[in-house]
Structure formats: C-alpha cells, structure tokens
C-alpha positions as CSV (number, residue, x, y, z in Angstrom):
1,X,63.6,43.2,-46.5
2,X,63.3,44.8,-43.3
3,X,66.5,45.7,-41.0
4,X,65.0,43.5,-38.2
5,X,65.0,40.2,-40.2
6,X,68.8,39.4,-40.0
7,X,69.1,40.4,-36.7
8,X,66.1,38.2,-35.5
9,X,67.5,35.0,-37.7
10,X,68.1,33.1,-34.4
11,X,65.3,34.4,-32.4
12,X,62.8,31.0,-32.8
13,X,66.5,29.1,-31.4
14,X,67.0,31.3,-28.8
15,X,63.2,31.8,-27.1
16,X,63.3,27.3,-27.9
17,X,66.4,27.5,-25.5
18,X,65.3,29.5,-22.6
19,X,61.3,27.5,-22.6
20,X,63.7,24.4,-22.2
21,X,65.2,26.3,-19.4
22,X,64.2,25.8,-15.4
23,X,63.6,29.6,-15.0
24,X,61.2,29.3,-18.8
25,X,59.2,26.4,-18.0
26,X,57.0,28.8,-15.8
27,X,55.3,30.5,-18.7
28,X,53.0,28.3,-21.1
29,X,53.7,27.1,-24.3
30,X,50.8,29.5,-25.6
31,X,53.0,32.0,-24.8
32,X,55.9,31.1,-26.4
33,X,54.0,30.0,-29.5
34,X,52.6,33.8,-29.6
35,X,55.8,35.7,-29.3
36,X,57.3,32.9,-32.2
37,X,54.3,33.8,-34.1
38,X,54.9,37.6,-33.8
39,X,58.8,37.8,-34.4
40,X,58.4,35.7,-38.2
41,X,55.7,38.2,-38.7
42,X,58.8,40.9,-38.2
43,X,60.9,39.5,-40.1
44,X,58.6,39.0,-43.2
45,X,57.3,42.6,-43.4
46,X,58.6,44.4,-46.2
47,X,58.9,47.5,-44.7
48,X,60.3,49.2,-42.1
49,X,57.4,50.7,-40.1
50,X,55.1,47.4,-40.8
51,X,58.2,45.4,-38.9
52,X,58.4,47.8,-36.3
53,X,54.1,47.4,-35.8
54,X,54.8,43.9,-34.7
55,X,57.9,44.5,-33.2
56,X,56.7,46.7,-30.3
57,X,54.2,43.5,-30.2
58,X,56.6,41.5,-29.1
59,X,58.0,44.1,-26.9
60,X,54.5,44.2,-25.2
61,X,54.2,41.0,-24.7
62,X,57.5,40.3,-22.7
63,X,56.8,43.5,-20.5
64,X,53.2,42.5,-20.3
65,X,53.5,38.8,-19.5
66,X,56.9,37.8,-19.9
67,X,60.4,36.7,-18.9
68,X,61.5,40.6,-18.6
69,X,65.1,40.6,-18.2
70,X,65.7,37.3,-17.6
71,X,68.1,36.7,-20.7
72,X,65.4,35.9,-22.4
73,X,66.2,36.6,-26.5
74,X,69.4,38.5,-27.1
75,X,68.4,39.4,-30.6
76,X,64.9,40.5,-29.6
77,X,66.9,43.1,-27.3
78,X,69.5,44.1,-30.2
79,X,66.4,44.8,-32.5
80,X,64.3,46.3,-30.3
81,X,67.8,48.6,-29.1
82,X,68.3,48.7,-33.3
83,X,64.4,50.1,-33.4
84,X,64.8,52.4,-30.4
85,X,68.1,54.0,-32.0
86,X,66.3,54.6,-35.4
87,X,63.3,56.3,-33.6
88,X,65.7,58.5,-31.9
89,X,67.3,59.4,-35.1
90,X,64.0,60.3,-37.1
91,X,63.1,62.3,-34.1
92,X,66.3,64.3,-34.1
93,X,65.9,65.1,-38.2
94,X,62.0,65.9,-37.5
95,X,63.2,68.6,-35.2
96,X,66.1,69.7,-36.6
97,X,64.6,70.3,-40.1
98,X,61.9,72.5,-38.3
C-alpha cells in the first residue's frame, strides 16, 4: 500500500460534495469523473513512485482545468502537501550524501 491511499479514503466523498455545490456545478461531470478515476488509481498503486505518477495527474488537472483553490478536496491537498514534503526530503539526502 501506498502512503497516499489512507489519506485519499474520503476523496470520491469530498470532490461528490463540492460537484453538488453552486460554485462546482460549473465544471462537467467529465471532469469530475476524470479526477475520480485518477485518485482510485492513487490509491491502488503499490508503490510509492507509481502513486505519485498519478498523483501529479490529478494535480494537473485541477491547475489545468479545475476548481484551484476553491476548497475543492482537502485530502487531495494533504497528499499532494504529504508528496511535496517527501520530495523535499529525498532531495535533501541526495545532496547531502554527495
């Protein structure tokens, strides 16, 4: 199991909630259907670096064509801030082992 699968549990509830919403009913059900599609494919990869792949596909998506800082999915942010802080990390040891 990936890190990313518990924290996304409620994702599909949350991104259901705000599509129901006045401020979500201006992007298509297409849409919404995608970025579902994308976050169970993060939480089913086995390893880290396959769940971060389709992570930064959802990322892309909400900058690209999305509700971008509207509230949107609070445990899309926390993974993607969980994904950002273990990038850091990696980077730090890369240099500091040089």
């Amino acid at each position: 199991m990936n890190p990313y699968a518990d924290i996304l549990s409620t994702a599909a509830e949350e991104i259901r909630a705000f599509a129901a919403t006045e401020e979500g009913r201006r992007w298509e059900s297409q849409w919404y259907d995608r970025v579902l599609s994308l976050v169970d494919k993060v939480r089913i990869q086995p390893t880290t670096s396959e769940a971060e792949r389709y992570l930064d596909m959802v990322m892309w998506a909400i900058v690209d064509s999305g509700p971008l800082g509207k509230g949107f999915g609070p445990s899309i942010d926390r993974a993607a801030d969980a994904m950002q802080r273990r990038r850091k990390q990696e980077f730090k040891e890369r240099r500091l082992s040089k």
